[in-house]
C-alpha positions as CSV (number, residue, x, y, z in Angstrom):
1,X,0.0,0.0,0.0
2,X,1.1,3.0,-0.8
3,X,0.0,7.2,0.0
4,X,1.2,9.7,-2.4
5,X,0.0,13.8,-1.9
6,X,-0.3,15.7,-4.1
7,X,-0.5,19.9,-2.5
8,X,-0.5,21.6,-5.9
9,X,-4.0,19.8,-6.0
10,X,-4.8,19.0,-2.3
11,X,-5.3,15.5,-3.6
12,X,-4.3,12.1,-1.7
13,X,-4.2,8.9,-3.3
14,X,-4.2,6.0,-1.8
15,X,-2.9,3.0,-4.0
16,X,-3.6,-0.6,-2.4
17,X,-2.6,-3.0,-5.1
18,X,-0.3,-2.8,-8.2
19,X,-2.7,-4.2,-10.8
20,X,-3.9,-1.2,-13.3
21,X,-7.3,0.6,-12.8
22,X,-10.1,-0.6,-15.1
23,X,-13.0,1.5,-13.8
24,X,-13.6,3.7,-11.7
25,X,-16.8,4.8,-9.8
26,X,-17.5,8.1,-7.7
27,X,-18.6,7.2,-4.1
28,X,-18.9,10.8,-2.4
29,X,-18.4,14.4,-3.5
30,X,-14.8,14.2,-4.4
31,X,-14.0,10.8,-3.2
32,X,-13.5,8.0,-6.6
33,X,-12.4,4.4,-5.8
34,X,-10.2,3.0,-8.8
35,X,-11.1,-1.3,-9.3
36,X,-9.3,-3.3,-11.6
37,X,-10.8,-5.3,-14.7
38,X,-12.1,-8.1,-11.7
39,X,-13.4,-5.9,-9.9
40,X,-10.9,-5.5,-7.0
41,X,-10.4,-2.3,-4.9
42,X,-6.8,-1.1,-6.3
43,X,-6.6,2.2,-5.2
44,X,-9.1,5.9,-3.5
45,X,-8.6,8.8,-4.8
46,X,-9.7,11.7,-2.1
47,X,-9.6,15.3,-3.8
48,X,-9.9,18.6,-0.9
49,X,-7.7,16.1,1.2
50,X,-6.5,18.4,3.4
51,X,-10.3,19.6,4.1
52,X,-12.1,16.1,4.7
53,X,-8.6,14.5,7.0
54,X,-6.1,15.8,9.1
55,X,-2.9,14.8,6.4
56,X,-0.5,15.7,9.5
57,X,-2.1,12.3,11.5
58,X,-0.9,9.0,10.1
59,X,-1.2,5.4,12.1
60,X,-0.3,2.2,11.3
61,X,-1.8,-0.1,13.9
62,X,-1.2,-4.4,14.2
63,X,-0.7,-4.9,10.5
64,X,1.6,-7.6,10.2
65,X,4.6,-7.1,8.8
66,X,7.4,-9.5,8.0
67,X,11.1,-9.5,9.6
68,X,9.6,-7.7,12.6
């Protein structure tokens, strides 16, 4: 998973798998979630970031991760 900001457009995207986007489909005002051609969650798009989440909080809580 990976979270990429963009402040030139207050836009945060948040990419959960590698496979390509196929579709995408508007949820909310402003909020698009990208699925791929099986239609698999692969990534959500949240424009006006900065006004719908505080982008200064980020954490990570019990995900597993290996070598730990």
């Amino acid at each position: 998973m990976k979270l990429s900001y963009y402040p030139d457009t207050d836009s945060l995207y948040i990419d959960l798998s590698e496979r390509p986007s196929a579709d995408s489909r508007v949820i909310s005002e402003g909020v698009v979630l990208d699925y791929d051609k099986n239609g698999n969650i692969v990534g959500i798009d949240i424009d006006n970031a900065s006004r719908k989440l505080n982008l200064r909080e980020l954490r990570i809580s019990k995900l597993p991760v290996e070598g730990a």
